[in-house]
C-alpha positions, 0 to 999 in steps of 0.5 A: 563502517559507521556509515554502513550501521548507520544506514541499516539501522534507518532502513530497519527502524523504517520497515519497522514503523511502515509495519507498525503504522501500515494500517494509519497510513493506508487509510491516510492515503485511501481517504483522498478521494482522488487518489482512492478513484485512481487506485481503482480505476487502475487495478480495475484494468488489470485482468485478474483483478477485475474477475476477482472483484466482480466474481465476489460482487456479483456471487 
Protein backbone atom coordinates (compact mmCIF):
# COMPACT_ATOMS: atom_id res chain seq x y z
CA UNK A 1 0.00 0.00 0.00
CA UNK A 2 2.84 2.44 0.85
CA UNK A 3 4.31 1.54 -2.27
CA UNK A 4 1.30 2.20 -4.22
CA UNK A 5 1.12 6.05 -2.35
CA UNK A 6 4.53 6.08 -3.05
CA UNK A 7 4.42 5.98 -6.51
CA UNK A 8 1.40 8.17 -7.24
CA UNK A 9 2.79 10.61 -5.11
CA UNK A 10 6.08 10.57 -7.76
CA UNK A 11 4.09 10.27 -10.73
CA UNK A 12 2.01 13.59 -9.82
CA UNK A 13 4.80 15.67 -8.45
CA UNK A 14 6.49 14.86 -12.06
CA UNK A 15 3.65 15.73 -14.42
CA UNK A 16 3.64 18.54 -11.91
CA UNK A 17 6.86 19.90 -12.40
CA UNK A 18 6.76 18.71 -16.37
CA UNK A 19 3.91 21.33 -16.27
CA UNK A 20 5.29 23.96 -14.32
CA UNK A 21 8.91 23.68 -16.00
CA UNK A 22 7.26 22.92 -19.81
CA UNK A 23 8.45 26.09 -21.17
CA UNK A 24 12.44 25.79 -19.84
CA UNK A 25 12.54 22.28 -20.94
CA UNK A 26 11.26 22.96 -24.45
CA UNK A 27 13.77 25.33 -25.05
CA UNK A 28 16.54 23.13 -23.13
CA UNK A 29 15.73 20.78 -25.70
CA UNK A 30 15.13 22.88 -29.14
CA UNK A 31 18.18 24.99 -28.44
CA UNK A 32 20.73 21.66 -29.92
CA UNK A 33 20.76 22.62 -33.11
CA UNK A 34 20.69 18.89 -33.88
CA UNK A 35 17.94 17.86 -32.29
CA UNK A 36 15.88 20.90 -33.47
CA UNK A 37 17.15 19.78 -37.48
CA UNK A 38 15.54 16.45 -36.84
CA UNK A 39 12.17 17.30 -35.15
CA UNK A 40 11.71 19.37 -38.27
CA UNK A 41 12.96 17.40 -40.68
CA UNK A 42 10.66 14.53 -39.41
CA UNK A 43 7.36 16.37 -38.63
CA UNK A 44 7.94 17.82 -42.13
CA UNK A 45 7.49 14.27 -43.67
CA UNK A 46 4.02 14.06 -41.87
CA UNK A 47 1.53 15.22 -44.55
CA UNK A 48 -0.78 17.30 -42.35
CA UNK A 49 2.05 19.16 -41.02
CA UNK A 50 3.88 19.90 -43.82
CA UNK A 51 0.41 21.61 -45.62
CA UNK A 52 0.08 23.38 -42.45
CA UNK A 53 3.29 25.00 -42.03
CA UNK A 54 3.68 25.89 -45.71
CA UNK A 55 -0.29 26.98 -46.03
CA UNK A 56 1.03 29.86 -43.11
CA UNK A 57 4.49 30.38 -44.60
CA UNK A 58 3.30 31.03 -47.80
CA UNK A 59 -0.15 33.18 -46.96
Amino acid sequence: MVSFLTRMALLFGGIYAIYRYRYRIFNRIFGNAAIRRVFISTSMKVPFIRNKMIHTVFR
